[in-house]
N, CA and C of each residue as an Amber inpcrd file, in Angstrom:
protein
   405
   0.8260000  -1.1910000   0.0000000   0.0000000   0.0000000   0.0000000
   0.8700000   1.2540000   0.0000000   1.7890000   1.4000000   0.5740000
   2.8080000   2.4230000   1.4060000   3.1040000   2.5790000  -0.3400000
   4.0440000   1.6690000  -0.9120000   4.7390000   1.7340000  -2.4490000
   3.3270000   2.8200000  -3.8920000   2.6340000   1.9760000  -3.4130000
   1.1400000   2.6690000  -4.5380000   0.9850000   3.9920000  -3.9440000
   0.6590000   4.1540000  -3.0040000   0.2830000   5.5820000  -2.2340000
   1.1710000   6.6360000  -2.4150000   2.3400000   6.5480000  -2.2410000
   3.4410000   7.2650000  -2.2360000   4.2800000   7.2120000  -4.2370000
   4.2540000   6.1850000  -4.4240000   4.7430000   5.8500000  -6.2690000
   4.0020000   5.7690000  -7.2600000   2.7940000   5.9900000  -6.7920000
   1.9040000   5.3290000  -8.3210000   1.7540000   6.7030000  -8.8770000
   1.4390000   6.0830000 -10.6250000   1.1820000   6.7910000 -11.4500000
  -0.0230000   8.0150000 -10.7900000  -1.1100000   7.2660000 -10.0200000
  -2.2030000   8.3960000  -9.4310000  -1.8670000   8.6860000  -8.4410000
  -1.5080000   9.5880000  -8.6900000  -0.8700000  10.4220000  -7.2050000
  -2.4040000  10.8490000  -6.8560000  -3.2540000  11.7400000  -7.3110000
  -4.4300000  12.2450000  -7.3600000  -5.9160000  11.4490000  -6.5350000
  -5.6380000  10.3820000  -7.3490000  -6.6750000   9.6350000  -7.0950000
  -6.0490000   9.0470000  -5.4520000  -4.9820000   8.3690000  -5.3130000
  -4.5660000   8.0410000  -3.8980000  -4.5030000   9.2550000  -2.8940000
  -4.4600000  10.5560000  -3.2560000  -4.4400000  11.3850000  -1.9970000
  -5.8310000  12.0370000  -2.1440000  -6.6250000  11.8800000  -2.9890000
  -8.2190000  11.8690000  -2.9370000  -8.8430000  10.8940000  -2.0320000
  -8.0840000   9.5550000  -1.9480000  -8.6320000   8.1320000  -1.3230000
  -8.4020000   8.5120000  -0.2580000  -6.9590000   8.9580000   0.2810000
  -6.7660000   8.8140000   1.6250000  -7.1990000  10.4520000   2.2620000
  -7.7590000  11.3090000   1.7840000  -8.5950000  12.2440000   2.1540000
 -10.2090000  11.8630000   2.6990000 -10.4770000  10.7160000   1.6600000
 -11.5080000  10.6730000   1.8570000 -11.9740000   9.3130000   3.3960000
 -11.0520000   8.4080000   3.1140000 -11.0470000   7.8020000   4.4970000
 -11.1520000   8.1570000   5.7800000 -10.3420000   9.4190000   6.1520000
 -10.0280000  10.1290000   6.9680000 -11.4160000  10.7260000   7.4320000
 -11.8950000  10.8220000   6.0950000 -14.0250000  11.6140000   6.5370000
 -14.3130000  10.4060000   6.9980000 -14.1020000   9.2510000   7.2040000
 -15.3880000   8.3290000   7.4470000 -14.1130000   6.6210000   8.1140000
 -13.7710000   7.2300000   9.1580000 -12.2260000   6.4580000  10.3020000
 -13.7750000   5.0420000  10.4440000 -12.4550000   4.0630000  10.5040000
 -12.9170000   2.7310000  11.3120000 -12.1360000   2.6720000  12.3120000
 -12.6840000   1.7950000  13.8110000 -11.6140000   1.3870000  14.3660000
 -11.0450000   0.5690000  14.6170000  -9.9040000  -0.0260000  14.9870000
  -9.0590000  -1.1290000  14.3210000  -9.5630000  -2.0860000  15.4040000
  -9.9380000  -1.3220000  16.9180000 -10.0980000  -2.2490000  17.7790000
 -11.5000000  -3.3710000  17.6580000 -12.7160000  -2.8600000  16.7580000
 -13.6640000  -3.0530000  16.3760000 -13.5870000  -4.5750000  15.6470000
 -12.4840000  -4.8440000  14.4810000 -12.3190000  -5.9680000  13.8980000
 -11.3500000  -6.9990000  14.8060000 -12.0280000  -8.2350000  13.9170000
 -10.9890000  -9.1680000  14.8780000  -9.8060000  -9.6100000  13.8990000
  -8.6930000 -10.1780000  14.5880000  -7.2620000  -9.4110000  14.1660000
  -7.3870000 -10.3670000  13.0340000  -7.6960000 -11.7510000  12.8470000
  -7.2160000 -12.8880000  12.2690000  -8.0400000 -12.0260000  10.4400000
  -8.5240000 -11.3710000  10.2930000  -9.4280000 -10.4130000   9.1920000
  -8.6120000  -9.1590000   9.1310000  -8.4290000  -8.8070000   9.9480000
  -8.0920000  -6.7900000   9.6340000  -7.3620000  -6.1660000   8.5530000
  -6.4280000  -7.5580000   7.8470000  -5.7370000  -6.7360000   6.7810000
  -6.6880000  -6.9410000   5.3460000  -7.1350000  -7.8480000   5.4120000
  -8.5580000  -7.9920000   4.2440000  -9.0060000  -7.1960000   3.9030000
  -9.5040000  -6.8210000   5.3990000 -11.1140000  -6.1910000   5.2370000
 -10.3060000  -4.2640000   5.5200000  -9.3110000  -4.4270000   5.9640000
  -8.9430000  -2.9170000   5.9110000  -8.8250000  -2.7560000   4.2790000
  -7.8150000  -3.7910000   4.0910000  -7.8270000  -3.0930000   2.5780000
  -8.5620000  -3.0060000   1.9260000  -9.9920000  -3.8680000   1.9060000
 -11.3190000  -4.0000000   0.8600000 -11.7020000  -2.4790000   1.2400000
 -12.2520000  -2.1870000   2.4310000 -12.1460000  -0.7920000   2.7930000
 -12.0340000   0.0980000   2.5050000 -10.4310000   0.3700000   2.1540000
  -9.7590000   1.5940000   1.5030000 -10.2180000   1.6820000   0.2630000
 -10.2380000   0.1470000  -0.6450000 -10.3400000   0.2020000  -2.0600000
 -11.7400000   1.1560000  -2.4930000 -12.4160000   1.0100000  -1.2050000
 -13.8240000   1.7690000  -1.7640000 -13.5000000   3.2980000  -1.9190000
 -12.5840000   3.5100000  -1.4310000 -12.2970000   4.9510000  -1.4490000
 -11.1460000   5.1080000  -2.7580000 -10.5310000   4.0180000  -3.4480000
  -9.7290000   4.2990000  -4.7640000 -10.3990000   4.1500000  -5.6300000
 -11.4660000   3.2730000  -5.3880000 -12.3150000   3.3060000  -6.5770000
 -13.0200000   4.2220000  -6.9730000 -13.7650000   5.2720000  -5.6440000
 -14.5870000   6.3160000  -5.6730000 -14.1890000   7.4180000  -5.5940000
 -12.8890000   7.8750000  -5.6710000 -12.3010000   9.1000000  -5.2130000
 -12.3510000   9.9590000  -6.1780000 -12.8600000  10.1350000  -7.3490000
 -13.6270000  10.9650000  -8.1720000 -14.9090000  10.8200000  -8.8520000
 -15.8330000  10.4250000  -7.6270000 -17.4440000   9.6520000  -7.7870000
 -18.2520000  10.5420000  -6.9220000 -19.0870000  10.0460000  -7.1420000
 -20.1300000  11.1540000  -5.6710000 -19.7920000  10.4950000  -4.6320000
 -20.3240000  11.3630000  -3.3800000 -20.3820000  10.9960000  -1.6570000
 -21.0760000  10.2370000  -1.4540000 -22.6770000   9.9420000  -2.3270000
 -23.6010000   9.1160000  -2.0690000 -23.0280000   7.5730000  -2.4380000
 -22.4200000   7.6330000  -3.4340000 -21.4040000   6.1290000  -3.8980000
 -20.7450000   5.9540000  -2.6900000 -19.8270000   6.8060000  -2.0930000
 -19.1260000   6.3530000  -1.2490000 -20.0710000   5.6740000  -0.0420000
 -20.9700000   6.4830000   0.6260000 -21.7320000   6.6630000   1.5540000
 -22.1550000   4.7880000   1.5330000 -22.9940000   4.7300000  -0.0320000
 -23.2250000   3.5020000  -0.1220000 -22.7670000   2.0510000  -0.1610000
 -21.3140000   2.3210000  -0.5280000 -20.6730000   1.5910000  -0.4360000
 -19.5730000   1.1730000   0.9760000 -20.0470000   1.9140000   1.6680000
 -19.0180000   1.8600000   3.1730000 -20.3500000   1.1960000   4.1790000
 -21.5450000   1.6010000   3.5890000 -22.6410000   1.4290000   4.3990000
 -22.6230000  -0.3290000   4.3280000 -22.5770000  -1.0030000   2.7390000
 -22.3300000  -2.5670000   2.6980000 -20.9930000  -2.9790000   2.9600000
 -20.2280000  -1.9680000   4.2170000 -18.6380000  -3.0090000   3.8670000
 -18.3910000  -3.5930000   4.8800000 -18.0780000  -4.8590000   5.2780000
 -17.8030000  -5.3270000   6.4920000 -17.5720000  -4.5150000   7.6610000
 -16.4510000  -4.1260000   7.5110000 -16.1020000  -3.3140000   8.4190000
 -16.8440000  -2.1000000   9.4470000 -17.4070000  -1.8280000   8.7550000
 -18.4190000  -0.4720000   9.0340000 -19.8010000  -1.0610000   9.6270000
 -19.8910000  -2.3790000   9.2400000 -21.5120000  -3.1490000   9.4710000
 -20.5040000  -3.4920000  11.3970000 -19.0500000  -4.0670000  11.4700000
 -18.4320000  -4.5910000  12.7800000 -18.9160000  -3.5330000  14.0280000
 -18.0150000  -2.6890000  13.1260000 -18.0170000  -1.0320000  13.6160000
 -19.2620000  -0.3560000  14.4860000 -20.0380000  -0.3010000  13.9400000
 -21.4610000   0.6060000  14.4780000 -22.9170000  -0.5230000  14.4340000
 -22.3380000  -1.3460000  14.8770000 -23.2120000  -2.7400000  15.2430000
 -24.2800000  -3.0730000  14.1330000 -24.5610000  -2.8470000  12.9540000
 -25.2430000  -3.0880000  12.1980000 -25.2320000  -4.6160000  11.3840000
 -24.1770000  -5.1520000  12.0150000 -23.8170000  -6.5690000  11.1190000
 -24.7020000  -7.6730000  11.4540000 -24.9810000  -7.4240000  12.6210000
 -26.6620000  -8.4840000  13.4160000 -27.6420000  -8.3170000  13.4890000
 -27.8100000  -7.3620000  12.9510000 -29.4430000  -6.3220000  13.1610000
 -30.6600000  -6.9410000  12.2810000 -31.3830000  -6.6630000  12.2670000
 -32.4600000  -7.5650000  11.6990000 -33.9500000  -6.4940000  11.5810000
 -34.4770000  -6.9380000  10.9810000 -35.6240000  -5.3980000  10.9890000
 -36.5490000  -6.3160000  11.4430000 -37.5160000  -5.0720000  11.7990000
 -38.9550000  -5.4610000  12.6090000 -39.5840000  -6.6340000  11.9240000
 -39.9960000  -7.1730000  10.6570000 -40.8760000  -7.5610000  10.3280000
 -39.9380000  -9.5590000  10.2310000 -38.8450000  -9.3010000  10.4840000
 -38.1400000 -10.5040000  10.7640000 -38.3660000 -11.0110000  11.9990000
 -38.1540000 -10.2630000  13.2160000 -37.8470000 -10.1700000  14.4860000
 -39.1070000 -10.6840000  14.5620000 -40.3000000  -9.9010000  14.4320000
 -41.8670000 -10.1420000  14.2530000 -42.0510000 -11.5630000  14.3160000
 -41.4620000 -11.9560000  12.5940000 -42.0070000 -13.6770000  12.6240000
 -41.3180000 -14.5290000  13.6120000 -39.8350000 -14.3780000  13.8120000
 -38.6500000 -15.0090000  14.9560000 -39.4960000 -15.3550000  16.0670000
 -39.9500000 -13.7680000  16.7870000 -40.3440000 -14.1170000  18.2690000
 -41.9930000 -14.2330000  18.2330000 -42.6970000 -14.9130000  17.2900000
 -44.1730000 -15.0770000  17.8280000 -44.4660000 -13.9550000  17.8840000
 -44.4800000 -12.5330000  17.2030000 -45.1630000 -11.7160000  17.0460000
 -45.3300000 -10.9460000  18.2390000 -44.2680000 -10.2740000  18.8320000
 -43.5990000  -9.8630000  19.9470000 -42.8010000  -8.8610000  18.7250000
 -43.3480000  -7.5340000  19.0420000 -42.5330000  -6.2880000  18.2120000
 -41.3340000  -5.9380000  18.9220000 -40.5980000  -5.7870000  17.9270000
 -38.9420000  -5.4700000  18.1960000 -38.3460000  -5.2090000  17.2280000
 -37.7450000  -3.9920000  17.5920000 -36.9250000  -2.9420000  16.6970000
 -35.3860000  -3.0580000  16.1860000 -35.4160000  -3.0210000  14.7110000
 -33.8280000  -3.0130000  14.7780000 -32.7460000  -2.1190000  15.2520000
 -31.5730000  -2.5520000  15.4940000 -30.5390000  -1.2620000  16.1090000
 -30.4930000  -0.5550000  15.0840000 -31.0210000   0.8460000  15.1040000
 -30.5870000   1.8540000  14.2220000 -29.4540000   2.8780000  14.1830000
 -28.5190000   2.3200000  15.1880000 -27.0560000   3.1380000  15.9140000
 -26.7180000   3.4770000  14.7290000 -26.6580000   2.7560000  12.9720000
 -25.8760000   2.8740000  12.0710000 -25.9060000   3.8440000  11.2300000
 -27.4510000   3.8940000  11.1670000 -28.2370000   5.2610000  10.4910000
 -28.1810000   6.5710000  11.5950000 -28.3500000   6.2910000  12.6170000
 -28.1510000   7.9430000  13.1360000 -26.3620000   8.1860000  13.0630000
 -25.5960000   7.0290000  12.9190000 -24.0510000   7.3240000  12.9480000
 -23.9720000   7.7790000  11.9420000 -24.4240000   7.2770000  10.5180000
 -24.1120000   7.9840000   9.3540000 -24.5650000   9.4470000   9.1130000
 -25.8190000   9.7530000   9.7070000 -26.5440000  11.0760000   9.4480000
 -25.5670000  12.0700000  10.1680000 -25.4110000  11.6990000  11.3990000
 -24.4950000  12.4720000  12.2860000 -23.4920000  13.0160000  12.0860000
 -22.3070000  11.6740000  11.6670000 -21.0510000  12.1660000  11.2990000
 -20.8570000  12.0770000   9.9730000 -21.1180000  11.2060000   9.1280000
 -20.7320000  11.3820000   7.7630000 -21.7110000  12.2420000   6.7110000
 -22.9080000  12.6850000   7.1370000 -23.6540000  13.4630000   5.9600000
 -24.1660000  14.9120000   6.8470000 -24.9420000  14.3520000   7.6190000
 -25.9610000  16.2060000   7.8560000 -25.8050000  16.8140000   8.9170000
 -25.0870000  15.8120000   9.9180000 -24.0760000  16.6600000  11.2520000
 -25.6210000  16.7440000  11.8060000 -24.9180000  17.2350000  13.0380000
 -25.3550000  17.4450000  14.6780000 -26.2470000  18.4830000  14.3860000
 -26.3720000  19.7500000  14.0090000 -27.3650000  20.5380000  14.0110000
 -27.6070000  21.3800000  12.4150000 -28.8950000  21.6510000  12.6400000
 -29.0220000  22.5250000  11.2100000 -28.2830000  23.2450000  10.9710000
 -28.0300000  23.8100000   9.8710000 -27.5240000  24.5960000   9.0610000
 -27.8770000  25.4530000   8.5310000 -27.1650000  26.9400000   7.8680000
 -27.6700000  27.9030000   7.0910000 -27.0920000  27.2320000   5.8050000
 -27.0350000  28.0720000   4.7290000 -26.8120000  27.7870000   3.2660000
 -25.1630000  28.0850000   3.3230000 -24.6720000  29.0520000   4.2900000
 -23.3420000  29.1300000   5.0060000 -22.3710000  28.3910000   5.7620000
 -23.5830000  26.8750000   5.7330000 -22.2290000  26.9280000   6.6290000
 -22.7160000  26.6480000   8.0520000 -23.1080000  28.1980000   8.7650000
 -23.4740000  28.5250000  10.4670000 -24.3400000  28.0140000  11.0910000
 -24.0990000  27.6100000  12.0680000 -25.7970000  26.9690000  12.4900000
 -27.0230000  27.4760000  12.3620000 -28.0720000  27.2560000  12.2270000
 -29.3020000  28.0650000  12.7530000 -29.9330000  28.0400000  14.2890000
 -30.2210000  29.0640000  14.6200000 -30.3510000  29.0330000  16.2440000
 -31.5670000  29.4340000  16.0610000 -32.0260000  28.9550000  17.3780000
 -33.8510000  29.2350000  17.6510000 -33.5850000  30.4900000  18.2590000
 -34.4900000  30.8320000  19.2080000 -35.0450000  32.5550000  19.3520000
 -34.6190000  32.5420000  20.7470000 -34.3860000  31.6520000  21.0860000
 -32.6440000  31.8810000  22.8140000 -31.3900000  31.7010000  21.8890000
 -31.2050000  31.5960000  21.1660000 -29.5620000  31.2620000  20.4220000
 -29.1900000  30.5450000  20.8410000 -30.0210000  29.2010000  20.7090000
 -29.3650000  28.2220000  21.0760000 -29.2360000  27.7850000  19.5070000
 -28.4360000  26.4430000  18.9860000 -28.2600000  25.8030000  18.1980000
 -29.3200000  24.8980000  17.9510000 -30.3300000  24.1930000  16.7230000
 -31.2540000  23.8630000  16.7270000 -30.6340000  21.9530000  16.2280000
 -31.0090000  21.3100000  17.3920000 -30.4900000  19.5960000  16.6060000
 -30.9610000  18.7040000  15.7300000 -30.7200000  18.6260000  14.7060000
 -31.2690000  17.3640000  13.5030000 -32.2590000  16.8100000  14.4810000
 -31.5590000  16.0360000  15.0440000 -32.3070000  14.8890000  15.8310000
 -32.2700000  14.9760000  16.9810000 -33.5370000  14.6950000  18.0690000
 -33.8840000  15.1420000  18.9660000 -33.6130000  13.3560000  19.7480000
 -33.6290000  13.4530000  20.9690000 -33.0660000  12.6260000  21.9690000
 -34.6350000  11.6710000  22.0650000 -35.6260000  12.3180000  21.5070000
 -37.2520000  11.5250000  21.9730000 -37.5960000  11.0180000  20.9370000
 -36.8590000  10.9900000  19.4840000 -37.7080000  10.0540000  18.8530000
 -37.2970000  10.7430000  17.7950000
């Protein structure tokens, strides 16, 4: 990796990749070791492949990658209408940790926005939050 990153013909496209990783960190402690160089590198590749693609490609493609499913617990999750038939019809929700992780940190952030940039604040100046703690 070190030799391509630093020698290859795409200089561009590799310091686009490793810009873009940096938006969207795994952590190493998350995978188990006997995998980590695999699945790190399958990983990265999503970011050489996409590093002059849209965010939504990327977005989508980190969202199906091992790593990221280890990461933010989404790799066991199961939706309601599974869970439903499983337990005799006993409602139960899937972990959605993965989707508020992505909204949060990788696309629409912690609080609204102006067209600037600045937050928008309600009428105490406070900062107004995407997502509220009740639902």
């Amino acid at each position: 990796w070190t030799m391509i990153a630093l020698y290859g013909e795409d200089q561009l496209r590799q310091r686009m990749a490793w810009a873009l990783s940096q938006l969207l960190p795994v952590a190493p402690a998350q995978i188990p070791r006997s995998w980590a160089a695999e699945i790190f590198c399958h990983y990265y590749d999503i970011f050489v492949k996409n590093a002059f693609g849209s965010y939504r490609d990327i977005l989508k493609e980190v969202s199906y990658s091992m790593v990221m499913g280890w990461m933010l617990s989404s790799l066991n999750s199961r939706s309601t209408a599974h869970n439903f038939d499983r337990h005799k019809g006993k409602v139960t929700y899937p972990d959605e940790n993965y989707a508020r992780e992505i909204m949060q940190l990788f696309s629409i952030g912690l609080v609204e926005l102006n067209i600037d940039g600045t937050p928008i604040l309600d009428r105490n100046g406070r900062e107004i939050p995407i997502l509220d703690r009740n639902g």
